[in-house]
C-alpha positions as CSV (number, residue, x, y, z in Angstrom):
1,X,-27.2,59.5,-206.3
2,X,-23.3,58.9,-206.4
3,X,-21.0,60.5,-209.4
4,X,-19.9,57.1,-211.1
5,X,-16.6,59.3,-211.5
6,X,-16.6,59.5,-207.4
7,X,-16.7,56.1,-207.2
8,X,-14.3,55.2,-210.2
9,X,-11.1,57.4,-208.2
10,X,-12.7,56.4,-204.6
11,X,-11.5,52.9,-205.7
12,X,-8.2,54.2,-207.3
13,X,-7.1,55.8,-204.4
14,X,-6.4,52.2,-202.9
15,X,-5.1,51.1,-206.3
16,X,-8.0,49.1,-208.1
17,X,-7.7,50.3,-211.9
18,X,-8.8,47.0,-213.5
19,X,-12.1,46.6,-214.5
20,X,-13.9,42.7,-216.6
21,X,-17.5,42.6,-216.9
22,X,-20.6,42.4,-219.2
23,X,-22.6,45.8,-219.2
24,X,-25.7,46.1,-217.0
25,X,-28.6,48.8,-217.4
26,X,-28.4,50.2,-213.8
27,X,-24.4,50.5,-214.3
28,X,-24.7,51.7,-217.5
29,X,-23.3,55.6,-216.2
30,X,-20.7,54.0,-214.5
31,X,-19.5,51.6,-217.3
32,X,-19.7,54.5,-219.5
33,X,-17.4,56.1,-217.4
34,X,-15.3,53.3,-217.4
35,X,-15.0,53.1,-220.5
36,X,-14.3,56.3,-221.5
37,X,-11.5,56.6,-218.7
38,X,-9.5,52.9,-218.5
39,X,-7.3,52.2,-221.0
40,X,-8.2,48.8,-223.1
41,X,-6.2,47.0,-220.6
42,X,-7.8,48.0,-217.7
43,X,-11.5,47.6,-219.2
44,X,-12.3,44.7,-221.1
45,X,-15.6,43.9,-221.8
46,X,-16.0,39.8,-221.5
47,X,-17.7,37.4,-223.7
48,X,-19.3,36.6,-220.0
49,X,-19.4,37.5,-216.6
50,X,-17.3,33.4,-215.7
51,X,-14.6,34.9,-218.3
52,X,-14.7,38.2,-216.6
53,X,-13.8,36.2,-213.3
54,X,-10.7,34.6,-214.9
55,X,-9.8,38.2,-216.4
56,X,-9.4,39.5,-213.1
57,X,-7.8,36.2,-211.1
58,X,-5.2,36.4,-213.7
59,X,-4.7,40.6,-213.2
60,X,-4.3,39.9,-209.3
61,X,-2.0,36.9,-209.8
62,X,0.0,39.1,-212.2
63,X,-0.2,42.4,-209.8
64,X,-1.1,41.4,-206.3
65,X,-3.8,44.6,-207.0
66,X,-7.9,43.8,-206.2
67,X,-9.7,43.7,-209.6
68,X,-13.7,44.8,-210.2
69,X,-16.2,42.4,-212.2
70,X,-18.7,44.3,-213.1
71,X,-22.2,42.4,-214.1
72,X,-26.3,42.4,-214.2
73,X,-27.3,40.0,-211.1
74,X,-28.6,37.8,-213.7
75,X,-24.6,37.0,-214.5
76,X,-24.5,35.6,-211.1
77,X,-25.0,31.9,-212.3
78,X,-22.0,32.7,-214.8
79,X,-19.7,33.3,-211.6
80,X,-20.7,30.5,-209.4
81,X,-18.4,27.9,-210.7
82,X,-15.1,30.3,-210.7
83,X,-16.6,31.8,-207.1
84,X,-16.7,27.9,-206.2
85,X,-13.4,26.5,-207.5
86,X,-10.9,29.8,-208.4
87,X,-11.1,32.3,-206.4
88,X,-12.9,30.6,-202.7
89,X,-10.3,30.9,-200.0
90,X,-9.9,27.0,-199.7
91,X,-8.9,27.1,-203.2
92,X,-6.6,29.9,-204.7
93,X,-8.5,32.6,-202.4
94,X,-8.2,35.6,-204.8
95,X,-9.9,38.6,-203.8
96,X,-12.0,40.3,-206.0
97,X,-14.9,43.7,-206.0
98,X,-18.3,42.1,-207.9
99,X,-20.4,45.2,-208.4
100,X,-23.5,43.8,-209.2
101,X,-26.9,45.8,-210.9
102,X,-30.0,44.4,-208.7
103,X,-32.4,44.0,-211.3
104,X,-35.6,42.7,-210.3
105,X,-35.6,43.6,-206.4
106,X,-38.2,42.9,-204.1
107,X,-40.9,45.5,-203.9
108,X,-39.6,47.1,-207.2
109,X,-41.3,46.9,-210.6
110,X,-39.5,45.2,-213.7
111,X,-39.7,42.9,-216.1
112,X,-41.1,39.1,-215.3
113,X,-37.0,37.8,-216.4
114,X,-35.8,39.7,-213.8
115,X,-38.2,38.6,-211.0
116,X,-37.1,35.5,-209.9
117,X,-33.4,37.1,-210.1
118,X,-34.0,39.7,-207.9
119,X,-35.7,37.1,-204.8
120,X,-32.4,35.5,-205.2
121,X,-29.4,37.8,-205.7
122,X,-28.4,38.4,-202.1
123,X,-28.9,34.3,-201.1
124,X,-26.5,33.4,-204.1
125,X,-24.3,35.6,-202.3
126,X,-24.9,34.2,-198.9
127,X,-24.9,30.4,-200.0
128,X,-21.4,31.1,-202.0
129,X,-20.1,32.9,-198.7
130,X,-19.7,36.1,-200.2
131,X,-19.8,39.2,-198.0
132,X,-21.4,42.4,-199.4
133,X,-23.6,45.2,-198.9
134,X,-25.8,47.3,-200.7
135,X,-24.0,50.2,-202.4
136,X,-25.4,53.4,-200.9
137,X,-26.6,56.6,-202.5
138,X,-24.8,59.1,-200.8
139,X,-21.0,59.3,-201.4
140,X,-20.1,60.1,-197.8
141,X,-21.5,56.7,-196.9
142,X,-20.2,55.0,-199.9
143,X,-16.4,56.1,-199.0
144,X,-16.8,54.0,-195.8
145,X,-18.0,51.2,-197.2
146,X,-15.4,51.4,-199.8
147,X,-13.0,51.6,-197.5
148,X,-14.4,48.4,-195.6
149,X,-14.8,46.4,-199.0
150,X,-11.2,46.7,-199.6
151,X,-9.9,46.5,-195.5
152,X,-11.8,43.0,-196.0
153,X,-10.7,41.6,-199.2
154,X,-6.7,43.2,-198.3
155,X,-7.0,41.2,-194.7
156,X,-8.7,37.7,-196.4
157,X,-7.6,37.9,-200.0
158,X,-11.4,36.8,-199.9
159,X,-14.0,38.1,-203.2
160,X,-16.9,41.1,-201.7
161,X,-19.8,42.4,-203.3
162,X,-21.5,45.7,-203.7
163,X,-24.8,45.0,-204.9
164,X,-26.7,48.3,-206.5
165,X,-29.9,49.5,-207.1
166,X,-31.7,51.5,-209.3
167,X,-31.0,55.1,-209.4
168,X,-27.4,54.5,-207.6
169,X,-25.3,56.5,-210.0
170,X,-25.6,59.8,-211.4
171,X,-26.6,60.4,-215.5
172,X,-23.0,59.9,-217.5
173,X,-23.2,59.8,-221.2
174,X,-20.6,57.8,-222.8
175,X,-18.0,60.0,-225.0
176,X,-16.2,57.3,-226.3
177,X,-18.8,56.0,-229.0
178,X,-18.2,53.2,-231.4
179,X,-20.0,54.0,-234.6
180,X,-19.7,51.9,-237.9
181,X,-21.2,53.0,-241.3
182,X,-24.0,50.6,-241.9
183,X,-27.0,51.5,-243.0
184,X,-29.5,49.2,-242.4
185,X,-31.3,49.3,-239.1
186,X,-31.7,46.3,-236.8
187,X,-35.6,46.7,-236.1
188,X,-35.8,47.4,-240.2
189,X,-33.8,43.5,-240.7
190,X,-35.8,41.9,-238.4
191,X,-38.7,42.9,-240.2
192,X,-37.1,42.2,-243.3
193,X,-36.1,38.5,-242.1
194,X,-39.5,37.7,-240.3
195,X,-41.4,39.0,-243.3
196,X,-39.9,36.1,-245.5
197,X,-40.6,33.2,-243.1
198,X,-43.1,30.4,-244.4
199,X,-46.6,30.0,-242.3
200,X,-44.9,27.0,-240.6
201,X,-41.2,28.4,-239.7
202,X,-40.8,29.4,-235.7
203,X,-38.5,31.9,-234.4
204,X,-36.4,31.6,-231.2
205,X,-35.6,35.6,-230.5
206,X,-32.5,36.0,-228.4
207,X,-32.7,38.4,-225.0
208,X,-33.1,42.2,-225.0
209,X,-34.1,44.4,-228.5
210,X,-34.6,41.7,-231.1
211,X,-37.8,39.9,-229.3
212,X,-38.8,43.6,-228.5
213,X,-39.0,44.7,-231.9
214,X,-39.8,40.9,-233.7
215,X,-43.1,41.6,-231.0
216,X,-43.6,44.9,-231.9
217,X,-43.1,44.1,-236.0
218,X,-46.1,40.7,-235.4
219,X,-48.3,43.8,-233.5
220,X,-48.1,46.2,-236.3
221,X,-48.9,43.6,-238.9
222,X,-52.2,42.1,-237.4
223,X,-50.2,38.9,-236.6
224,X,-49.8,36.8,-233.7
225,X,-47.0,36.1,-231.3
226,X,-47.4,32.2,-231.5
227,X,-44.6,31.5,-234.0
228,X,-42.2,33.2,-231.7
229,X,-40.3,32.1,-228.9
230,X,-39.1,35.4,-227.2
231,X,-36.2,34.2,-225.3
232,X,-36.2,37.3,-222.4
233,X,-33.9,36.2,-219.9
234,X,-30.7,33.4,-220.1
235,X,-28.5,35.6,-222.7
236,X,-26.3,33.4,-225.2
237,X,-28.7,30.3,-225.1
238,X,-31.4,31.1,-227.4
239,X,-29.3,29.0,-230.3
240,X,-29.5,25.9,-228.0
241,X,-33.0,26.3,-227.8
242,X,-33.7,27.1,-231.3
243,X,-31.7,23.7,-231.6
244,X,-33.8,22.3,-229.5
245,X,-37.1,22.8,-231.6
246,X,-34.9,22.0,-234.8
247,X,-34.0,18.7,-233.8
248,X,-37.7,17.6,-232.0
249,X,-39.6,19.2,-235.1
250,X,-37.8,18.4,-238.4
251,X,-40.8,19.0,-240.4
252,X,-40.0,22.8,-239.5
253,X,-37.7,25.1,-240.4
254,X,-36.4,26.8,-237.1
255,X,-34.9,30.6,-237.2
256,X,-32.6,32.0,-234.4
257,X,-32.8,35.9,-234.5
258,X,-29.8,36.4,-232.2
259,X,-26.9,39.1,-231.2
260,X,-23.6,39.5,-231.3
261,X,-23.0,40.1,-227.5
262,X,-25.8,36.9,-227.4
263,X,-24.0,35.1,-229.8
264,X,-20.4,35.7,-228.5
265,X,-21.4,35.0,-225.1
266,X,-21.7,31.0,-225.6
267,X,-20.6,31.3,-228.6
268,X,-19.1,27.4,-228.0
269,X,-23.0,26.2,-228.5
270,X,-22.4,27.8,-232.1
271,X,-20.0,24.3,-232.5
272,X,-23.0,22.3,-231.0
273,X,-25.4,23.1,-233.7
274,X,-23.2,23.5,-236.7
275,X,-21.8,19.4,-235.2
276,X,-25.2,18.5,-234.9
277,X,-26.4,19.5,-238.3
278,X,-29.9,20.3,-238.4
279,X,-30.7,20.7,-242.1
280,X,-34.0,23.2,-241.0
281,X,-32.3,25.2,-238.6
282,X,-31.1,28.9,-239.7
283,X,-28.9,31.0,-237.6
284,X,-29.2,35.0,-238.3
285,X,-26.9,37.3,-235.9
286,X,-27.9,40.7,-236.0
287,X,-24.0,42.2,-235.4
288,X,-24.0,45.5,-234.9
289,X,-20.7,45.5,-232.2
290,X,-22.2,46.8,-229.7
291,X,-24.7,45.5,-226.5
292,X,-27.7,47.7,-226.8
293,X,-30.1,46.8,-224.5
294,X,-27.8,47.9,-221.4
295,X,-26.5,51.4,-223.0
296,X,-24.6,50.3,-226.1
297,X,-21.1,49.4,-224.7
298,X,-19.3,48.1,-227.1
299,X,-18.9,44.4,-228.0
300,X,-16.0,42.5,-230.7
301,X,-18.8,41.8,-233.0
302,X,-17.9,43.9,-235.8
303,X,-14.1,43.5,-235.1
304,X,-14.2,39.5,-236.1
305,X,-14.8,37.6,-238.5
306,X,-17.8,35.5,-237.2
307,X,-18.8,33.9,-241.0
308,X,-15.1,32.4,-240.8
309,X,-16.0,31.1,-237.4
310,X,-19.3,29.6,-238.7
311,X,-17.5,28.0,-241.4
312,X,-14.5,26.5,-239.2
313,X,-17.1,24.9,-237.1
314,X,-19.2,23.6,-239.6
315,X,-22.2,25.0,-240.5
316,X,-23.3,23.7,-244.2
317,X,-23.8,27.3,-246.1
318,X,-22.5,30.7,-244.3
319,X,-23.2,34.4,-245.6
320,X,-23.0,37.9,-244.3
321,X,-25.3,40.9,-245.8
322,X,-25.3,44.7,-244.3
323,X,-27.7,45.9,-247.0
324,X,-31.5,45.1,-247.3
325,X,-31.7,44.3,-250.8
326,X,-29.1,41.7,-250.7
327,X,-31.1,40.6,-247.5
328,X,-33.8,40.0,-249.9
329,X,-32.1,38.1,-252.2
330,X,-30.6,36.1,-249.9
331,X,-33.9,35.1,-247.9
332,X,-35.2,33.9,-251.4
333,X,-32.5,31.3,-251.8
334,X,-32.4,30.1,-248.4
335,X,-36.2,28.4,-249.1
336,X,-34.4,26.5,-251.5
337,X,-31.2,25.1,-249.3
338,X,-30.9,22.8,-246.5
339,X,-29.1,23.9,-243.4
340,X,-27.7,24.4,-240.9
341,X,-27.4,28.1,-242.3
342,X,-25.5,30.8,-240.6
343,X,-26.6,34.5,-241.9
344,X,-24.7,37.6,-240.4
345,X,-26.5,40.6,-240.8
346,X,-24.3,44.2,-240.1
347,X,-26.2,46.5,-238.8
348,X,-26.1,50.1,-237.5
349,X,-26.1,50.8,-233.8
350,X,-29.4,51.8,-231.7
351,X,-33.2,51.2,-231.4
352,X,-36.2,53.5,-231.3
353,X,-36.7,55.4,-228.4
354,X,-40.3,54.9,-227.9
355,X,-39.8,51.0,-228.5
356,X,-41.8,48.6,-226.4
357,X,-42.2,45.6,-224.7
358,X,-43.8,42.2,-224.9
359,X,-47.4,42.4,-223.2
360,X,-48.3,38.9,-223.0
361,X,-46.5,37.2,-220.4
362,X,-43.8,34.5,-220.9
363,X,-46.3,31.8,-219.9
364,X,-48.8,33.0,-222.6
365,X,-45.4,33.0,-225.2
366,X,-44.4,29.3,-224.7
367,X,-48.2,28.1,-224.0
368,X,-48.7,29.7,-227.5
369,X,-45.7,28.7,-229.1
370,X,-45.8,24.9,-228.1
371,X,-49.4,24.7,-229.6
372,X,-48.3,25.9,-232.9
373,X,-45.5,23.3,-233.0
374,X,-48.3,20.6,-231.9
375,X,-50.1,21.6,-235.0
């Protein structure tokens, strides 16, 4: 493995010190490193991996220095249109370093999300004419490729791509850790909020640690998984398809358990459904500022005022709660009011260690799912 430091000064040797991205679980030690040794202006974490593309076309164009986006392969569909129309060399041809977690490569076990991901990473690469090469595990090596990344992108102002595997860098445990002072755990709201739901409600459960515990809270009640729609892959849309259900099935009311890194992703669907006005639709972020499904890099969760933003874009009753009891109260009322509702729930940082995963497939979730909204 690679010290994520060795590669962090490898690139500053040649003057690359800017770094836009959306955290990824295999570059979790080097974004930890990042982060603890950028300044904010030369880290920002993005609401997505497109925005993290216009982040670094405007650093170049104000610097003339190559920038890195950093992102899970599964942001590659988030970068097509700016790889397309922004920074292609018969367009503004911008060069910039995409370092890219490979998630779901062929002949390597993970998670049924990340399969389809993984076939495709290097052919989205090919079809969008992006050179690149798999990042090496040995620093020797990785020096020379380095050094024929940037010789590239220098001579044809043209993007290039490390793509990396599992097990690339070397353990780094982020210093530089956000905490707030709320006490209420996410897993312990989620069970909390789903606890309250009438026989008939459905729940669309946004990507990463919410479906894994909203599973893992049906499991250790006896229950089923049929009222849930465990959203594993495509962050930032499980809203749209909450709104979905909500608009088809209006004898039903229709709960989106999402994120704030989910949430602030898209967050411009957030003005779809609040426009749309679903009176059985209720929106609950779990914001606790930080994306923890990839090693808890920070997000602007807890730093905005997302209630004010529910309001401005029209959703019909908004409310924010960090402490269970109030939760309570708050879940009673909501039987009684039509939506669409926006609920922020603060909550502290982190998840059980020995938390699981979903073990039916996501066939068996939706096959489930649509026959107890046929019901």
């Amino acid at each position: 493995m690679i010290k994520a430091q060795f590669f962090y000064d490898t690139l500053a040797a040649y003057g690359i010190n800017f770094y836009a991205g959306v955290p990824d679980s295999l570059l979790k030690n080097l974004c930890a490193y990042i982060t603890d040794h950028a300044d904010a202006n030369h880290n920002i974490i993005a609401a997505n991996e497109g925005g993290a593309m216009g982040l670094a076309a405007g650093h170049y164009l104000a610097t003339g220095q190559i920038p890195v986006v950093y992102m899970q392969n599964s942001g590659e569909g988030n970068i097509i249109n700016p790889l397309a129309s922004l920074t292609d060399k018969e367009v503004y041809n911008i060069p910039i370093l995409l370092v890219i977690g490979w998630r779901g490569m062929p002949g390597s076990h993970d998670e049924p999300q990340h399969v389809k991901q993984g076939k495709v990473t290097t052919g989205l690469l090919n079809v969008m004419g992006i050179d690149y090469t798999v990042l090496s595990k040995e620093e020797d090596k990785v020096e020379v490729q380095i050094k024929k990344a940037v010789d590239y992108m220098q001579r044809t102002k043209e993007c290039y791509a490390f793509v990396v595997e599992k097990d690339t860098f070397d353990a780094y445990a982020l210093q530089n850790v956000g905490k707030n002072n709320l006490s209420m755990s996410r897993e312990e709201a989620i069970q909390t909020v789903a606890a309250a739901l009438g026989d008939k409600d459905a729940i669309v459960s946004t990507t990463g640690m919410i479906s894994r515990e909203l599973f893992e809270y049906r499991t250790a009640m006896n229950e089923g998984h049929q009222r849930d729609f465990l959203t594993v892959g495509s962050m930032g849309h499980a809203s749209q398809i909450a709104l979905g259900i909500a608009l088809a099935k209006q004898d039903r009311k229709v709960w989106c358990f999402d994120g704030d890194g989910a949430s602030i992703m898209h967050m411009g669907s957030m003005a779809i459904t609040a426009q749309k006005a679903p009176r059985n639709y209720v929106h609950v972020v779990f914001n606790n500022g930080a994306h923890d499904s990839v090693g808890g890099q920070p997000t602007v969760g807890l730093n905005i005022n997302l209630p004010a933003v529910a309001t401005a874009l029209g959703y019909k009753y908004v409310y924010s709660v960090e402490s269970k009891d109030r939760l309570k109260v708050l879940l009673e009322n909501l039987k009684e009011i039509e939506g669409p509702v926006f609920l922020e729930v603060r909550v502290k940082k982190g998840n059980r260690k020995d938390l699981g995963r979903p073990t039916t497939s996501p066939i068996q979730n939706k096959e489930a799912l649509m026959a107890f909204l046929k019901d």
